[in-house]
C-alpha atoms as one frame of an Amber mdcrd trajectory, in Angstrom:
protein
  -9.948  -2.743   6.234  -8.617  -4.126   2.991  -9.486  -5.758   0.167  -7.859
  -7.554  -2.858  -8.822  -9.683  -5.403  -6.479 -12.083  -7.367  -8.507 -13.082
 -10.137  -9.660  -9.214 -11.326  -6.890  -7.244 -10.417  -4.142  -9.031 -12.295
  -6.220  -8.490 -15.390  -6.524  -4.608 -15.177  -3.528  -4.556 -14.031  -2.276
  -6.048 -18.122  -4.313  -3.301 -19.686  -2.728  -0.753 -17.597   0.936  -1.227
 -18.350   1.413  -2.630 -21.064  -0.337   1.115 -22.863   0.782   3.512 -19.866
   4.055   3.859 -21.446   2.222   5.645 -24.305  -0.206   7.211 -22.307  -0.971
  10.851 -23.606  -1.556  13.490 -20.996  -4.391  14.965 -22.484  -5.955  11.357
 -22.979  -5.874  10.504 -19.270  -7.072  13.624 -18.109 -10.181  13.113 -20.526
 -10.310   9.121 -19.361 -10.524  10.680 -15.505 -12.938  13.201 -15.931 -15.285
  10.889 -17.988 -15.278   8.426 -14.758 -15.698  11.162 -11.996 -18.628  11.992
 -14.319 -19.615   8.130 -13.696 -19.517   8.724  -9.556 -16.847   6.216  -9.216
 -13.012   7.679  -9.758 -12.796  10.839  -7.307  -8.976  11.129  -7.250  -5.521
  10.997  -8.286  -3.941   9.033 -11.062  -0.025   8.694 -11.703   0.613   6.023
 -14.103   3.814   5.069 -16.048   7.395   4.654 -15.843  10.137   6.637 -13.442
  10.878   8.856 -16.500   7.882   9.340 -18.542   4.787   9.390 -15.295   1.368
  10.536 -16.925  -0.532  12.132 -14.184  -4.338  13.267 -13.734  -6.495  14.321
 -11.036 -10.245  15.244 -10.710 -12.506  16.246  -7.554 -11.594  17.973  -4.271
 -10.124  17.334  -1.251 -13.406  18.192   0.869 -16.754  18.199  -1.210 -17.938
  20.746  -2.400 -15.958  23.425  -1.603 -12.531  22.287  -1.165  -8.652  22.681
  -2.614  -8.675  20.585  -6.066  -6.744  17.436  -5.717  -3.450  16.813  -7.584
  -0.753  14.305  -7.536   0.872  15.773  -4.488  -2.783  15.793  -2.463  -2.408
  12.766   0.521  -4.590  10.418   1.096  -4.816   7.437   3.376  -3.469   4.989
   1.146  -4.555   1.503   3.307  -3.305  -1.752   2.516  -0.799   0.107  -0.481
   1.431   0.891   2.992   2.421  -3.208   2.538   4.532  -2.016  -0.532   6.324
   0.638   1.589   6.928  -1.987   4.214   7.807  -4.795   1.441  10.252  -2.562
   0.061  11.704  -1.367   3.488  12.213  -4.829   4.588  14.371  -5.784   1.398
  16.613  -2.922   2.001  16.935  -4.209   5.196  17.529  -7.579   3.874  20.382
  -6.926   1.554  21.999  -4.147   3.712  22.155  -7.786   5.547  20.303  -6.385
   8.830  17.523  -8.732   8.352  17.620 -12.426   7.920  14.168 -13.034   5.533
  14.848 -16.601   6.896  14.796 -16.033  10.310  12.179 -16.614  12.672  10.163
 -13.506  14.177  11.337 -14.655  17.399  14.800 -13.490  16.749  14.168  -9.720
  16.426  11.184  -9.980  18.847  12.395 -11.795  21.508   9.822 -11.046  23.736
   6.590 -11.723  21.510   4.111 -13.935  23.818   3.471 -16.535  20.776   4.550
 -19.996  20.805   4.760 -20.029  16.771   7.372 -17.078  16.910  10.623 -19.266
  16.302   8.972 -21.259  13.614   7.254 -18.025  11.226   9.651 -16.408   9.487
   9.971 -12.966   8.120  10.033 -14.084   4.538   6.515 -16.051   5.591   5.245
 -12.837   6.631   6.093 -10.771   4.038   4.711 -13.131   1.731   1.491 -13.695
   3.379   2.050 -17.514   4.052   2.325 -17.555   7.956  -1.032 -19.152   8.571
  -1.648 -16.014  11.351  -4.743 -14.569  10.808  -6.176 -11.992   8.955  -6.430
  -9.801  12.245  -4.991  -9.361  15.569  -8.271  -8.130  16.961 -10.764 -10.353
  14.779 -11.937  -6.818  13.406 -10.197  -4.019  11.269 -11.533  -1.407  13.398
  -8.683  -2.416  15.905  -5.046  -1.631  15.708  -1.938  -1.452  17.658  -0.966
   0.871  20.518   2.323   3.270  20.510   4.502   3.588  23.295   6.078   6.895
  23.921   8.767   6.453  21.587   5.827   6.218  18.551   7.187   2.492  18.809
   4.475  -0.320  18.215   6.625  -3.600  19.111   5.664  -4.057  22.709   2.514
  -3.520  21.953   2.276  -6.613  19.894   4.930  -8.569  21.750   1.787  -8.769
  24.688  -0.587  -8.870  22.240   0.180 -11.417  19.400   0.095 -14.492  21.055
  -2.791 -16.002  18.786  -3.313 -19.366  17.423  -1.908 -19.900  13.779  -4.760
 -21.201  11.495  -2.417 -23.362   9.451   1.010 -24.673   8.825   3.291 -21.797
   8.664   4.356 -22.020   4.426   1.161 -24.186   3.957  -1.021 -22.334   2.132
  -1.121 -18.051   1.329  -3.636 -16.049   3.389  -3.921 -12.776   3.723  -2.792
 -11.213   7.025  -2.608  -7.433   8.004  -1.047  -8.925  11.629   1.759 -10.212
   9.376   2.494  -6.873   8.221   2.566  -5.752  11.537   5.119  -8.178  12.869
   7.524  -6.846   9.497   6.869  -3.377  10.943   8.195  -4.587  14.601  11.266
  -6.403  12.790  11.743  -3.078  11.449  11.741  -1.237  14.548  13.941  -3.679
  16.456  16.655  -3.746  13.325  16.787   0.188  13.107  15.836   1.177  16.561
  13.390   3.468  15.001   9.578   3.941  14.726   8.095   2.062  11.658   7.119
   5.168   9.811  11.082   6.833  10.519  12.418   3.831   9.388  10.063   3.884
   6.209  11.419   7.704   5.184  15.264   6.686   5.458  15.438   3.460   4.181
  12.826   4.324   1.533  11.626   7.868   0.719  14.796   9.560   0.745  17.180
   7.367  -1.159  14.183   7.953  -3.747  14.844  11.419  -3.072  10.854  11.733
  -2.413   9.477  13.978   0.387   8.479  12.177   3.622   5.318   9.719   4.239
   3.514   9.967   7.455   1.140   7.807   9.695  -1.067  10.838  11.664  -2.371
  13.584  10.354  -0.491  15.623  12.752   2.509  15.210  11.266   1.124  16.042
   7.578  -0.961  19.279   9.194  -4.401  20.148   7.759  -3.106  20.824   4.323
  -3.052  18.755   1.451  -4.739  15.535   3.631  -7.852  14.600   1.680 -10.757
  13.712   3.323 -12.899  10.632   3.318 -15.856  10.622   1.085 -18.599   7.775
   0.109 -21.147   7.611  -3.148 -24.191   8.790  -1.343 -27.368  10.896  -2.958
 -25.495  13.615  -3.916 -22.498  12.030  -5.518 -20.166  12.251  -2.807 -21.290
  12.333   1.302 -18.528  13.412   3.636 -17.901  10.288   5.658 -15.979   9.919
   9.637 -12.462   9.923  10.114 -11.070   6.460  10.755  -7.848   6.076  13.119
  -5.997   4.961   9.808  -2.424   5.499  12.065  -3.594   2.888  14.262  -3.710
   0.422  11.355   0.568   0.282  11.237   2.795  -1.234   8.946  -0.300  -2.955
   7.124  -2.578  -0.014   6.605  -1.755   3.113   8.201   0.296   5.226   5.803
  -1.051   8.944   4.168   0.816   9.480   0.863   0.472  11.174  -2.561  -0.132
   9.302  -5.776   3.251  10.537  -6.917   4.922   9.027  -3.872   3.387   5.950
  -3.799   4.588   5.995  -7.945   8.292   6.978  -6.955   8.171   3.870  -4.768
   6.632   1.188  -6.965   8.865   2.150 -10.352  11.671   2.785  -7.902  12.280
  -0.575  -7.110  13.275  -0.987 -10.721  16.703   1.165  -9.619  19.803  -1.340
  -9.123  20.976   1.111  -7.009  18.006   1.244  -4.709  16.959  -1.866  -4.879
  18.936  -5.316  -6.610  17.230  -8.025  -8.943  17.568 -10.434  -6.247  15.407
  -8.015  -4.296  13.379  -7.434  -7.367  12.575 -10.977  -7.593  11.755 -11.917
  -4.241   9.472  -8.456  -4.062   7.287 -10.492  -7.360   7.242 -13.201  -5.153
   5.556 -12.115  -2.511   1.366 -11.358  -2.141  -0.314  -9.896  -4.958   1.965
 -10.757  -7.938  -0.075 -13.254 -10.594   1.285 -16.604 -11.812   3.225 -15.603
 -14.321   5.504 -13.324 -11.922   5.182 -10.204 -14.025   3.155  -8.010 -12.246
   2.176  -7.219  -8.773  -0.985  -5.381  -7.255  -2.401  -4.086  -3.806  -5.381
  -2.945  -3.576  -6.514  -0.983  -0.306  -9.740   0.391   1.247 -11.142   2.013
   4.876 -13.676   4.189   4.774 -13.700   7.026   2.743 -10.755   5.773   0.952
 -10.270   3.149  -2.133  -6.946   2.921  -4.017  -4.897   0.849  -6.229  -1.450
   0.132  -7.239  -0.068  -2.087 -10.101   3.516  -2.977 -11.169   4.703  -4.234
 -14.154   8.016  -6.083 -14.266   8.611  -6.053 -17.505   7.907  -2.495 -18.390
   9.426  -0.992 -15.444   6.059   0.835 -15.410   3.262   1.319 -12.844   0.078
   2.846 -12.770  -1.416   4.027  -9.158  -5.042   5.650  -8.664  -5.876   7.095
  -4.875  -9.503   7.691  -3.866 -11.293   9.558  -1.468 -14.736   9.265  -2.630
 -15.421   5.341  -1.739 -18.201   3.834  -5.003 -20.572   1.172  -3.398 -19.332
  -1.473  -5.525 -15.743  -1.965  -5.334 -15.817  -3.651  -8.285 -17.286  -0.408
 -10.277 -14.232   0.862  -9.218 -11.803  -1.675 -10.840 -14.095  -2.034 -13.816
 -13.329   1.943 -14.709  -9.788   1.838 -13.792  -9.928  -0.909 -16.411 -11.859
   1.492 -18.918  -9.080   4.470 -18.367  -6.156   1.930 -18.821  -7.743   1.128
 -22.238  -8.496   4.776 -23.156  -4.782   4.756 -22.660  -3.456   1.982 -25.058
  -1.614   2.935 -28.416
């Protein structure tokens, strides 16, 4: 499950740049405790650029009694995985192992879909495929692993759905989109998605290691899922968040999923031609300057924004879900103005 919305997000997402640059420690730790006091921000906060990040944290990582969260805590971080497998997918792209023009069909062959020589990876990455939204017609379905942790096969059987428009016709959003970038990856690297994800991402960053399962994080430092109930925050069920891929399934800290999104901004990691075609792709407003994902399953609500022209980003990670989404966007506003100069 995801959500995003391009008319609010893109407007937070102004207050919170252009001032995290300034941002004073002291003032963002007294912007986050004043929400958790609210019910609505139970989390981690990391916002600003590469070499000045402001970071805060409130709540626990299992109510009541549990570790405090910080900026290296992990949470399921949803639909913010598509930045991971944006990014991954570019490296790709100018290492010149993958063709953003190419059809899927070239580096899955086998996928049971007549559109798969027509949709091309660039279509996909940019949400303008015309697949739809889900594989399964429901986000409480994902893909399958072979042995290998590999997910390709899976959706080379599976995939062969109807397109619901014009591939390049019109943008729609599409976690099975993200999926099929998550096979290209596989096929290009010969690795599972979430291998490929630490080499060609984490560790050029020189950040420690993301993970799909929570067996390969262990018990420690995973936060658990949490939503607004009677008193303040209700311990909710586990969701199979691994299952949800290349579109949904990562666990990450605040301060890796910050290392990523002001990383980009490296010329060594990442060139402007990849910079550009990164802020024009999903999420980024009109005006090309900033870019935001926005991601939610249960227990879970977080939020990433990028600003181009700053070099700065601001990230917040949730594990206490507020029955309004929009609550939660309205105080992330509210902290990015506590915030300003």
């Amino acid at each position: 499950m995801s959500f995003k919305s391009t008319v609010v997000l893109p407007l937070i997402a102004a207050a919170v740049v252009v001032s995290s640059a300034h941002a004073d420690r002291a003032d963002v730790r007294r912007a986050v405790v004043r929400a958790r006091g609210s019910g609505v921000l139970h989390g981690s906060v990391v916002a600003g650029s590469a070499d000045r990040p402001v970071r805060s944290s409130t709540g626990s990582i299992a109510e009541p009694d549990g570790d405090d969260i910080d900026a290296d805590t992990r949470f399921r971080i949803a639909s913010l995985t598509k930045l991971f497998t944006q990014v991954a997918a570019l490296r790709l792209a100018e290492s010149g192992d993958l063709d953003l023009d190419a059809p899927i069909g070239r580096y899955r062959p086998d996928l049971r879909a007549p559109w798969k020589d027509t949709v091309t990876i660039r279509q996909l990455l940019a949400m303008t495929s015309g697949l739809p939204r889900e594989l399964h017609g429901s986000p409480e379905r994902g893909v399958e692993y072979d042995d290998a942790g590999l997910a390709g096969a899976y959706l080379d059987a599976h995939a062969g759905i109807e397109l619901e428009s014009d591939p390049g016709d019109r943008g729609s959003y599409s976690n099975l989109g993200y999926w099929l970038v998550g096979a290209a990856i596989e096929s290009v690297t010969g690795k599972p998605y979430i291998d490929a994800v630490n080499e060609l991402v984490m560790a050029p960053l020189g950040a420690d290691p993301v993970a799909l399962s929570p067996a390969e994080l262990g018990a420690d430092g995973l936060a658990a899922p949490h939503v607004s109930g009677d008193r303040g925050c209700d311990r909710a069920p586990d969701y199979p968040v691994d299952q949800r891929y290349s579109s949904g399934g990562i666990a990450a800290s605040a301060g890796q999923v910050h290392a990523v999104a002001v990383g980009i901004f490296d010329g060594a990691f990442l060139s402007d031609a990849g910079v550009r075609e990164l802020f024009s792709q999903f999420g980024t407003e009109p005006e090309g300057r900033i870019t935001t994902v926005a991601g939610m399953v249960p227990g879970f609500m977080n939020l990433v924004m990028i600003d181009r022209e700053s070099e700065s980003a601001v990230v917040s990670l949730n594990n206490c879900v507020a029955e309004d989404p929009n609550a939660f966007m309205a105080v992330v506003r509210s902290i990015a103005e506590s915030m300003g100069e």
